[in-house]
C-alpha atoms as a printed R data frame, in Angstrom:
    type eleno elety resid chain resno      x       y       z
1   ATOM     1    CA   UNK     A     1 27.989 285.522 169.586
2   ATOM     2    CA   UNK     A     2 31.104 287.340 170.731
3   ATOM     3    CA   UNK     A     3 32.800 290.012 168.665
4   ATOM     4    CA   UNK     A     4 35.700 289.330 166.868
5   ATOM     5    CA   UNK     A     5 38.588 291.393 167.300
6   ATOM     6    CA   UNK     A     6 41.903 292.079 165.635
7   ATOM     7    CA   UNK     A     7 44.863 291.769 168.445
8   ATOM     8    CA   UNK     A     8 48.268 293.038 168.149
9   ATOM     9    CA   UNK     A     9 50.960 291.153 169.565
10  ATOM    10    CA   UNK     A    10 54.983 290.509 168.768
11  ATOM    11    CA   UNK     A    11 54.902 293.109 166.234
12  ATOM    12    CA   UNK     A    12 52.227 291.091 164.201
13  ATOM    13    CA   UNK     A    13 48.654 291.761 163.428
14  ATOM    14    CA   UNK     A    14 46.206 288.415 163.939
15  ATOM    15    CA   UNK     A    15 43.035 288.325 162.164
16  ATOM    16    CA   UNK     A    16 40.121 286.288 163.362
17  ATOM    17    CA   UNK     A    17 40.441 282.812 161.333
18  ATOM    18    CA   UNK     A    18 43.894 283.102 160.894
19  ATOM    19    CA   UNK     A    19 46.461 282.575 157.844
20  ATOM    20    CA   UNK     A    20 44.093 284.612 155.251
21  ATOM    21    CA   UNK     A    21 40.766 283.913 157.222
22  ATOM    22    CA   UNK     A    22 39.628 281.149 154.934
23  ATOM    23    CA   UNK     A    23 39.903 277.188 156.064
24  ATOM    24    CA   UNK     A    24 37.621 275.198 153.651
25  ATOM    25    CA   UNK     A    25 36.760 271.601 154.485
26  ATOM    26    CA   UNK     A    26 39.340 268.697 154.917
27  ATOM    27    CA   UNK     A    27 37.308 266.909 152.421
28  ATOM    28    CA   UNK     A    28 36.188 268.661 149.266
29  ATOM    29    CA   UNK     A    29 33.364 266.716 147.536
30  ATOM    30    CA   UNK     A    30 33.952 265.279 143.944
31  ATOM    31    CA   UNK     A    31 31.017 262.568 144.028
32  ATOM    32    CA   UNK     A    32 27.711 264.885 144.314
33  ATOM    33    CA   UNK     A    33 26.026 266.390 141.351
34  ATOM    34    CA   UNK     A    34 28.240 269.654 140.478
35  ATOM    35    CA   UNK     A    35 25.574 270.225 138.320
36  ATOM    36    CA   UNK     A    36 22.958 270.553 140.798
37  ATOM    37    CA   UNK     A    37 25.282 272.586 142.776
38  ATOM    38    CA   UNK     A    38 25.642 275.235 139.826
39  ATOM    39    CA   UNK     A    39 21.707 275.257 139.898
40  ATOM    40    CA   UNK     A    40 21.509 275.854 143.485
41  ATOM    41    CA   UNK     A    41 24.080 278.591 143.926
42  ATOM    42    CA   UNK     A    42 22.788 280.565 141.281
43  ATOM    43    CA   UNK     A    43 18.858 280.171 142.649
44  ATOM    44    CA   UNK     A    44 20.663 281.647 146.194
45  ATOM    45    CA   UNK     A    45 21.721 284.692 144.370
46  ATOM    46    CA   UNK     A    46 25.051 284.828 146.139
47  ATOM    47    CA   UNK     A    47 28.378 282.756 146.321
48  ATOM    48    CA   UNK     A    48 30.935 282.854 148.824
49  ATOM    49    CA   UNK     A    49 34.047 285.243 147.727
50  ATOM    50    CA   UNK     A    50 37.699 285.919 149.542
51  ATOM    51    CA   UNK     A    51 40.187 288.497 148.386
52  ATOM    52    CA   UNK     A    52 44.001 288.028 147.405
53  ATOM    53    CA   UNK     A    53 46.054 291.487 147.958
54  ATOM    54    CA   UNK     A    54 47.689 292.543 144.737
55  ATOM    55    CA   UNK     A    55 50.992 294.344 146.204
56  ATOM    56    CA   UNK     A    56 53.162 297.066 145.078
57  ATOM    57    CA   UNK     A    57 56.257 295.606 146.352
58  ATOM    58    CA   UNK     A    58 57.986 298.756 145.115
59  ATOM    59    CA   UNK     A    59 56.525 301.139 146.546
60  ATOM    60    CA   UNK     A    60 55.163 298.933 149.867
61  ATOM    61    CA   UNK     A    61 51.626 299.844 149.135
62  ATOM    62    CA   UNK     A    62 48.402 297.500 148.092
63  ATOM    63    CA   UNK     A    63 48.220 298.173 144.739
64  ATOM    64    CA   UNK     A    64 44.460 295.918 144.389
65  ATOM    65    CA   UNK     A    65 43.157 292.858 145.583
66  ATOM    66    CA   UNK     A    66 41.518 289.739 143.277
67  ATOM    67    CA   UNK     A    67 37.981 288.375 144.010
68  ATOM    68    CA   UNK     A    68 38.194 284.777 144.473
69  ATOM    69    CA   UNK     A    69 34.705 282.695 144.271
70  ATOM    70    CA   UNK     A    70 34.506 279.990 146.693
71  ATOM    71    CA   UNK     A    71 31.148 277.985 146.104
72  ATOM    72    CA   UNK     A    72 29.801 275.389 148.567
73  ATOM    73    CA   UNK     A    73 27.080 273.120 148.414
74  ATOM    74    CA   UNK     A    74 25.663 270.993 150.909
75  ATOM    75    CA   UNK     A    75 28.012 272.312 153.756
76  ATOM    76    CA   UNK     A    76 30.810 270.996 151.668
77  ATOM    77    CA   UNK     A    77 33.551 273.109 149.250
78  ATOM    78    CA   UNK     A    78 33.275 272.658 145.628
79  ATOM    79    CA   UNK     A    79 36.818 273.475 143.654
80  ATOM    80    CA   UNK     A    80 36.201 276.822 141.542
81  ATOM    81    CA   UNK     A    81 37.429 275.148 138.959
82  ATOM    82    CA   UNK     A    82 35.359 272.180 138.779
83  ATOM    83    CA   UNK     A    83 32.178 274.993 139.782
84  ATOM    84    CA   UNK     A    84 33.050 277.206 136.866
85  ATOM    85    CA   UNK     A    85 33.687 274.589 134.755
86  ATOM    86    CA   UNK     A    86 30.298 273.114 135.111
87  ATOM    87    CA   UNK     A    87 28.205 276.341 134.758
88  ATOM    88    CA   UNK     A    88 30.171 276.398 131.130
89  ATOM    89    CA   UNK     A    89 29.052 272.820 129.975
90  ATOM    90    CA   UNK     A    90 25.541 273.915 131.385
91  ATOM    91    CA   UNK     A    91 25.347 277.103 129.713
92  ATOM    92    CA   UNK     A    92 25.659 278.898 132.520
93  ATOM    93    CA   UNK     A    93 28.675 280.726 132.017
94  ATOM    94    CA   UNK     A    94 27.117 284.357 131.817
95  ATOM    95    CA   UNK     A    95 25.156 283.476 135.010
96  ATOM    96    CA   UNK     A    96 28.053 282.111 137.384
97  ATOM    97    CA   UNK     A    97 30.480 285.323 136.122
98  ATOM    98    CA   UNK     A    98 27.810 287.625 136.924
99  ATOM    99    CA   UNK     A    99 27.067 286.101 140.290
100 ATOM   100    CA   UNK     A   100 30.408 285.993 140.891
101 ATOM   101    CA   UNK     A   101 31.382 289.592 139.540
102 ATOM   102    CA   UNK     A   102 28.221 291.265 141.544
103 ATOM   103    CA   UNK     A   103 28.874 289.593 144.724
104 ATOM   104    CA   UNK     A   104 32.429 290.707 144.834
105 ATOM   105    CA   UNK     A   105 31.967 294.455 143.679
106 ATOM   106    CA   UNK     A   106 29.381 294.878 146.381
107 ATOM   107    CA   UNK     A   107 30.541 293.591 149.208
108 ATOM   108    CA   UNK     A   108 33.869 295.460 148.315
109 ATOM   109    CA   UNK     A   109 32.129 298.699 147.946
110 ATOM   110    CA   UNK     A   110 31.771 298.429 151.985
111 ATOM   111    CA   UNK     A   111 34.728 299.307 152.703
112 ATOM   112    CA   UNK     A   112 36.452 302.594 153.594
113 ATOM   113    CA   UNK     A   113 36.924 304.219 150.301
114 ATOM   114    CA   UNK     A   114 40.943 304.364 149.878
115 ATOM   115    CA   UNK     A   115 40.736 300.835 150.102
116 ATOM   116    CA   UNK     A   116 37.116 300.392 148.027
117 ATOM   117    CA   UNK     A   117 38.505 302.615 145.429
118 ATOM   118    CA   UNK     A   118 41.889 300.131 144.819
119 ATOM   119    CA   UNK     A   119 41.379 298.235 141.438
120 ATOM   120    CA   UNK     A   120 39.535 295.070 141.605
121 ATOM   121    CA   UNK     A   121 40.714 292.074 139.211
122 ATOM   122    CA   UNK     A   122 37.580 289.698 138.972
123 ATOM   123    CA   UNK     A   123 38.450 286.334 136.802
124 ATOM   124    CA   UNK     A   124 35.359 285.845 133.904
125 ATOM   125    CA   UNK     A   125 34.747 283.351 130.899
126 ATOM   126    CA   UNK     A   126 36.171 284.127 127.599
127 ATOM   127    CA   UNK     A   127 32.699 283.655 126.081
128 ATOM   128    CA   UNK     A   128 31.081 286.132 129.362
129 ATOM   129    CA   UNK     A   129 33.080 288.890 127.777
130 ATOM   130    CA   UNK     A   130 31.275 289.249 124.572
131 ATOM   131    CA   UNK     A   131 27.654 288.464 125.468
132 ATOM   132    CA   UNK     A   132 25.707 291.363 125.489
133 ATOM   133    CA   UNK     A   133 23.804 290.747 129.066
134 ATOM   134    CA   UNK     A   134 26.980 290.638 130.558
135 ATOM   135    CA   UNK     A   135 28.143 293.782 129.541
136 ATOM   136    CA   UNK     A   136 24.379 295.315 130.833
137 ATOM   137    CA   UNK     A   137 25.038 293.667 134.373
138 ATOM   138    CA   UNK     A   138 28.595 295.287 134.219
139 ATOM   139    CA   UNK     A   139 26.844 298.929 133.232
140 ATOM   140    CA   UNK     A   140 23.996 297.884 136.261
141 ATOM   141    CA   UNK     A   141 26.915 297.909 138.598
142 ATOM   142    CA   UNK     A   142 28.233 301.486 137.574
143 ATOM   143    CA   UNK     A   143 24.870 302.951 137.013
144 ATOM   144    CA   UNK     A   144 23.724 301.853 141.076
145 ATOM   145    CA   UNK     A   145 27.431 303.023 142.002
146 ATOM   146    CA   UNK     A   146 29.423 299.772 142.747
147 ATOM   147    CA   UNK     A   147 32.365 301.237 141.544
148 ATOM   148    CA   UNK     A   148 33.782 303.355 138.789
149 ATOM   149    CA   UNK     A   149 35.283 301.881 135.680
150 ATOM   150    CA   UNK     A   150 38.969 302.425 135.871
151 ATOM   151    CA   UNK     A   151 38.564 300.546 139.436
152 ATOM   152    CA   UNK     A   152 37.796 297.268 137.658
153 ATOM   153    CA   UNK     A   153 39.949 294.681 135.687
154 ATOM   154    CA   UNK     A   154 38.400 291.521 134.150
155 ATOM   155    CA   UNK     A   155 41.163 288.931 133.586
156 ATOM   156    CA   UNK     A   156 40.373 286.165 130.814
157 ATOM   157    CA   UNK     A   157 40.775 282.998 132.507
158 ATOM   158    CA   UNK     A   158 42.702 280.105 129.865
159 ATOM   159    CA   UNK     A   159 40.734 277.354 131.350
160 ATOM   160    CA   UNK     A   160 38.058 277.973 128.379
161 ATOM   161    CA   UNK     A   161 39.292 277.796 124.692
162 ATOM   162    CA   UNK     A   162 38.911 280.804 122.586
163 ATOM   163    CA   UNK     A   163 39.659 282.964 119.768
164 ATOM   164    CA   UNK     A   164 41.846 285.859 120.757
165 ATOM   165    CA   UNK     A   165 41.639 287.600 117.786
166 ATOM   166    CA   UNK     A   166 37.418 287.267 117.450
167 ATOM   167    CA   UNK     A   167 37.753 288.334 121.587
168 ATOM   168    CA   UNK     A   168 39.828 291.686 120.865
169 ATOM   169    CA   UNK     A   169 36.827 292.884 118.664
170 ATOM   170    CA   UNK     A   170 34.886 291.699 121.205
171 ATOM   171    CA   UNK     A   171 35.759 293.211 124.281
172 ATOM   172    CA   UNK     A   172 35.673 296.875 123.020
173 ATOM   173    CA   UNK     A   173 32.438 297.692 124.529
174 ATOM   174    CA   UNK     A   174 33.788 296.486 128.023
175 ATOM   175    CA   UNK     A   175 36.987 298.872 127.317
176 ATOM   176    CA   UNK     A   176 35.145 302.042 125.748
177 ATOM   177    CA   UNK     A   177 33.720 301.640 129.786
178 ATOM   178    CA   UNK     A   178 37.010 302.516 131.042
179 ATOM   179    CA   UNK     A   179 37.227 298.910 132.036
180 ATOM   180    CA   UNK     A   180 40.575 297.253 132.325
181 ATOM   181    CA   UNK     A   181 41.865 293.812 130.808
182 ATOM   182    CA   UNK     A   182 44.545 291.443 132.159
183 ATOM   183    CA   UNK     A   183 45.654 288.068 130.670
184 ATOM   184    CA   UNK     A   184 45.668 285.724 133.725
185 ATOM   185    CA   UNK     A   185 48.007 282.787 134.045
186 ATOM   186    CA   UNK     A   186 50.380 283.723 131.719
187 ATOM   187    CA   UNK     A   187 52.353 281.080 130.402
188 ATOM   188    CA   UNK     A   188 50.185 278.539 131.630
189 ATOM   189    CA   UNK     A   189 47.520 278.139 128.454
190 ATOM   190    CA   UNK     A   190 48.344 277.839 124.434
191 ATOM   191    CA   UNK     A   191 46.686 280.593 123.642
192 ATOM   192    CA   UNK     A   192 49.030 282.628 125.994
193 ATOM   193    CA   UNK     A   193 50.937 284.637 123.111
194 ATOM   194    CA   UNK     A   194 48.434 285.458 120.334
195 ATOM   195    CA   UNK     A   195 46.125 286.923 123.471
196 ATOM   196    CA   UNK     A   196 48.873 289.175 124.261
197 ATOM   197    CA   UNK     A   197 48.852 290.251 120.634
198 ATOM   198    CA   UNK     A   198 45.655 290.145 120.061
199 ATOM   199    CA   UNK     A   199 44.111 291.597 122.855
200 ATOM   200    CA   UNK     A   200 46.707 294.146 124.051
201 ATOM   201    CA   UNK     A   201 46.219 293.638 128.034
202 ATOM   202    CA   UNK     A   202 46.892 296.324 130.429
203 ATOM   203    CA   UNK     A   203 48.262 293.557 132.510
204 ATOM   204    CA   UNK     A   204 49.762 290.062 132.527
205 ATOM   205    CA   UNK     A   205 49.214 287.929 135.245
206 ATOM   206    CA   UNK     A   206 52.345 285.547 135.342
207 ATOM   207    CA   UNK     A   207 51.632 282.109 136.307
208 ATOM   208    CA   UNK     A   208 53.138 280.564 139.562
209 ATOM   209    CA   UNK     A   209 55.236 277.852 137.399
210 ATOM   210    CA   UNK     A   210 56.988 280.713 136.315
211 ATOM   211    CA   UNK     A   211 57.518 282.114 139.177
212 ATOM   212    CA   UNK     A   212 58.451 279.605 142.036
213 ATOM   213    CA   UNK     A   213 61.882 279.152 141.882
214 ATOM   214    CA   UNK     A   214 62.769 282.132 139.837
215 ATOM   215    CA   UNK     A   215 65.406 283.185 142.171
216 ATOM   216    CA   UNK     A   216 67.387 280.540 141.338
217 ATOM   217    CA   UNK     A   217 66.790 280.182 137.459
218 ATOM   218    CA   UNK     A   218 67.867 282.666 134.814
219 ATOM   219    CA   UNK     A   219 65.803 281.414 132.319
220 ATOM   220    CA   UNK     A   220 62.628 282.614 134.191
221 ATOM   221    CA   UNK     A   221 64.244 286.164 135.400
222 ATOM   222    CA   UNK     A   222 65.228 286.255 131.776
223 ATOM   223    CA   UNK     A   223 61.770 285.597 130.602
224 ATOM   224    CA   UNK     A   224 60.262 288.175 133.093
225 ATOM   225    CA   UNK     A   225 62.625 290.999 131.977
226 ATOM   226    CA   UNK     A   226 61.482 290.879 128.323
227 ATOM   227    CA   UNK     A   227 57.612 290.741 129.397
228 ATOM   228    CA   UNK     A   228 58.105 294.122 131.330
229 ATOM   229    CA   UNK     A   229 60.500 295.197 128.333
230 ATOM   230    CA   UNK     A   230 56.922 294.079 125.971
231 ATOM   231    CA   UNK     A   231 54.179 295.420 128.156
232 ATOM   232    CA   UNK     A   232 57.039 299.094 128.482
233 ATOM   233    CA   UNK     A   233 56.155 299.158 131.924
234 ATOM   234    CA   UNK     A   234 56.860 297.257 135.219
235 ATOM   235    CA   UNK     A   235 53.364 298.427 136.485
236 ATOM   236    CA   UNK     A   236 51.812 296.035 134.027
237 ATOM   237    CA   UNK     A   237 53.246 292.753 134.933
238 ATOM   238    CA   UNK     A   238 51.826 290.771 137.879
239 ATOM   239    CA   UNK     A   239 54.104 287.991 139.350
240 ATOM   240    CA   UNK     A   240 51.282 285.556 140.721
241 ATOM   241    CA   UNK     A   241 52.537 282.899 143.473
242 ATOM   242    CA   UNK     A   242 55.308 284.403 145.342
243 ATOM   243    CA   UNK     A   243 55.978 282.843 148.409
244 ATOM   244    CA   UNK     A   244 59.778 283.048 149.411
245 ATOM   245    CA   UNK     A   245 61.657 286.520 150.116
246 ATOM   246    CA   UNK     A   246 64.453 285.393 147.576
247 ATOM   247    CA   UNK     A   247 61.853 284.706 145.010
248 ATOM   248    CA   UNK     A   248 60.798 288.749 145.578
249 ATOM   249    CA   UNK     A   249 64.136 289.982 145.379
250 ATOM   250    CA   UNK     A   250 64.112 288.059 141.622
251 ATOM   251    CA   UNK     A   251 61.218 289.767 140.575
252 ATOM   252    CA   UNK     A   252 62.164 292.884 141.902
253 ATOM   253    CA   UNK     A   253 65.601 292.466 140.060
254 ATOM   254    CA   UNK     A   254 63.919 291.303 136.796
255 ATOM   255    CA   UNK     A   255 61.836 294.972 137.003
256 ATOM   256    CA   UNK     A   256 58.286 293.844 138.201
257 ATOM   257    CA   UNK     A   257 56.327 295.964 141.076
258 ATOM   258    CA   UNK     A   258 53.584 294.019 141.462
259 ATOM   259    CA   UNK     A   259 53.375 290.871 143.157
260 ATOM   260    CA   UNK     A   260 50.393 288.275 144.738
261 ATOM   261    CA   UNK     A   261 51.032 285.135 146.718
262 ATOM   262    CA   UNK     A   262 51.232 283.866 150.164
263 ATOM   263    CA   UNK     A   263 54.364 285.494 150.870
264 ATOM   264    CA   UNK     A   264 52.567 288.174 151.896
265 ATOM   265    CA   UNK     A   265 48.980 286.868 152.540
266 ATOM   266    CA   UNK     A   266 46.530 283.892 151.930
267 ATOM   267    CA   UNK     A   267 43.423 285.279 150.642
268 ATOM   268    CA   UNK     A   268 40.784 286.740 152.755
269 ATOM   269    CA   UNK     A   269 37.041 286.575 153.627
270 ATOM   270    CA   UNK     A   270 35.744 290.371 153.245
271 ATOM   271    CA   UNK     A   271 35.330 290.325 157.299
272 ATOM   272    CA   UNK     A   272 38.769 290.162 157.832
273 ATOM   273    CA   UNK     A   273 39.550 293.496 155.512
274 ATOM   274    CA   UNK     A   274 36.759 295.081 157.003
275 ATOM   275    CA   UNK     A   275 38.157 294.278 160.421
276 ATOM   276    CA   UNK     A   276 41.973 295.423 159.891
277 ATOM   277    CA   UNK     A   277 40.340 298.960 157.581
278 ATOM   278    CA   UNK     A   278 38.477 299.693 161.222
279 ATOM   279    CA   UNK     A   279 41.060 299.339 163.227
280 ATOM   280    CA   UNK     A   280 42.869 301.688 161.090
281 ATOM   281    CA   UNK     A   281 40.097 303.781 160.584
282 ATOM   282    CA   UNK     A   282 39.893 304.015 164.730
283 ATOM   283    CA   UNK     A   283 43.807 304.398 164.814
284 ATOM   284    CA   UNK     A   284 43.254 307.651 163.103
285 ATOM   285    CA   UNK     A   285 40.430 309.092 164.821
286 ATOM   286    CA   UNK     A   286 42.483 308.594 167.938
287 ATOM   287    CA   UNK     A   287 45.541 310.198 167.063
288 ATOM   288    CA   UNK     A   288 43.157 313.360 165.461
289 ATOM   289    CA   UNK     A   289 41.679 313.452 168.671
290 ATOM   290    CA   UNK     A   290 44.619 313.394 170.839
291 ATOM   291    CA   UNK     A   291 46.091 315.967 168.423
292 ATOM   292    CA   UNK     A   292 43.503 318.317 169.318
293 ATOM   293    CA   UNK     A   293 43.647 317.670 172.766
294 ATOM   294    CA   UNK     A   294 47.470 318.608 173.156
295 ATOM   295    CA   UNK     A   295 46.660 321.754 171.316
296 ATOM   296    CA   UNK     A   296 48.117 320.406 168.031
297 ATOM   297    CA   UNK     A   297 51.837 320.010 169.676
298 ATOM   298    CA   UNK     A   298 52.708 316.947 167.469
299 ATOM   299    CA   UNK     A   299 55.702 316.130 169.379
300 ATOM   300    CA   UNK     A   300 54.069 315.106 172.906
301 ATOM   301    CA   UNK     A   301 54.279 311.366 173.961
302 ATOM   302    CA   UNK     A   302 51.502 310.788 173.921
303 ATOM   303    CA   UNK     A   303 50.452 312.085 170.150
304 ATOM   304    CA   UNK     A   304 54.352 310.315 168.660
305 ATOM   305    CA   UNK     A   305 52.725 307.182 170.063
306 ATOM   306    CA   UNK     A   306 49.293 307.158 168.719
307 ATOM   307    CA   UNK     A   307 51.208 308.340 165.449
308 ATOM   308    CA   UNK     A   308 53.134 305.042 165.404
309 ATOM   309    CA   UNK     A   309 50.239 302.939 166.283
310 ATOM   310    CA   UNK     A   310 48.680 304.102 163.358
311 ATOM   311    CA   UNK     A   311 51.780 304.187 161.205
312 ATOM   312    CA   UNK     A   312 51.944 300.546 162.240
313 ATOM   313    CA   UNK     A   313 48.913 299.388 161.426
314 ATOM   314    CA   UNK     A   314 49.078 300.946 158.055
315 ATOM   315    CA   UNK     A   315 52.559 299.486 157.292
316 ATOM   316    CA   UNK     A   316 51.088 296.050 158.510
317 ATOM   317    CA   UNK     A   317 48.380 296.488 156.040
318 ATOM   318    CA   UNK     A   318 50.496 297.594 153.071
319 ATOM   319    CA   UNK     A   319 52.837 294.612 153.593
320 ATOM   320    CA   UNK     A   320 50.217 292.469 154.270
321 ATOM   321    CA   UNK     A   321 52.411 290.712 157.750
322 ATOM   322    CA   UNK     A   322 48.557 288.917 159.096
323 ATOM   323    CA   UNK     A   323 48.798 286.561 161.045
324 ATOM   324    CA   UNK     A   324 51.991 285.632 160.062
């Protein structure tokens, strides 16, 4: 098999795959037994996983990324939703969060550690958060050295009905951790405002509908001022679905730094951040080297352009231009 490389060309990085690396099947299947599917995946011990960059538009830096499961059965893609969804009616819940929370952290963990050490936002069942072997797989993770507790956010999906107030008291064991909360989809579900009472989130994770098309609507920029005025900080507020430059400049305006969406990147099979982190990694170990070999005189031709190869790749990475 031949090795896949990262190539530079027209002042844009392309990543094996392209777009974010990840092309599921024309034809997602609807017809075969999810339920046997959950069964199957979970036997396997693993499950497919991309990542989504979470940016700090602000300050052009990756702020984290979100794991996103991907399970397939049968050569075919099965919708998270519908996969998630089933594992809940089967009681499976617990199961299908760890799998998917264990699988993420560790292949994550791989990577160079400036970008290992980013926070990681992993998506997990209401009813996950309060049962008692979740929480021990969490500590499992820490203890074997996975990652470190501030590194890791659990956002509370609002596809599964619960109590926010009964969840607050709840989740206390995951925070005394050092573990991070985030409300995700915000403004999508009903129980969207007594969660962000109730369970005081470090973050809110705006929903897209709020979003798309906020540049042109004062009503949403409106709405997005007074949830960074709420959560006293424009760190805490994640703008989910951006995908137009004028859309940015909205959020921007309306005081959020962070954003996630395909303006900047689809999400991307682990490979493909491993790939772009070497590349940087060997950027810099060139331009050290060369350093040296010029006797440390930093402004020689030859060092200034290994110095901007790097500084590109790095800026590439931060605004997240791949394959694009």
């Amino acid at each position: 098999m031949s090795k896949k490389h990262i190539t530079l060309a027209n002042g844009k990085i392309t990543l094996p795959g392209g777009g974010g690396g990840y092309n599921p099947p024309i034809n997602p299947i609807y017809d075969i037994s999810i339920q046997r599917s959950v069964e199957w995946i979970l036997e396997q011990g693993r499950i497919d996983t991309v990542y989504h960059p979470i940016v700090d538009h602000a300050n052009s830096t990756v702020f984290g990324h979100e794991v996103l499961s991907r399970p397939h059965y049968e050569g075919q893609r099965i919708p998270p939703d519908v996969w998630f969804h089933a594992a809940y009616e089967s009681g499976l819940a617990v199961d299908a969060d760890l799998l998917s929370l264990s699988t993420g952290v560790k292949d994550f963990s791989a990577l160079p550690h400036g970008i290992a050490s980013t926070p990681l936002f992993v998506n997990v069942m209401p009813n996950s958060l309060s049962d008692k072997s979740f929480l021990r797989g969490v500590e499992i993770l820490f203890e074997e050295g996975y990652r470190q507790p501030d590194e890791l956010v659990f956002e509370v999906i609002e596809h599964v009905s619960y109590d926010p107030k009964s969840l607050a008291q709840c989740i206390k064991p995951l925070r005394s951790l050092g573990i991070r909360i985030a409300l995700d989809d915000f403004g999508m579900g009903n129980a969207n405002l007594a969660a962000l009472v109730q369970l005081e989130p470090d973050f809110i994770k705006v929903d897209r509908s709020l979003i798309q098309g906020i540049s042109t609507s004062s009503a949403k920029q409106r709405l997005l001022s007074h949830l960074v005025d709420y959560m006293d900080s424009g760190n805490s507020v994640i703008a989910e679905g951006v995908e137009t430059h004028d859309d940015l400049l909205a959020v921007q305006a309306s005081g959020v730094n962070l954003s996630q969406g395909y303006y900047w990147t689809a999400p991307m099979p682990i490979t493909n951040l491993t790939l772009l982190t070497e590349a940087i990694e060997k950027a810099r170990d060139e331009l050290v080297a060369c350093v040296q070999e010029k006797n440390g005189v930093l402004t020689d031709d030859e060092v200034v352009q290994k110095s901007q190869q790097l500084d590109f790749l790095i800026i590439q990475y931060c605004h997240l231009g791949l394959g694009m």
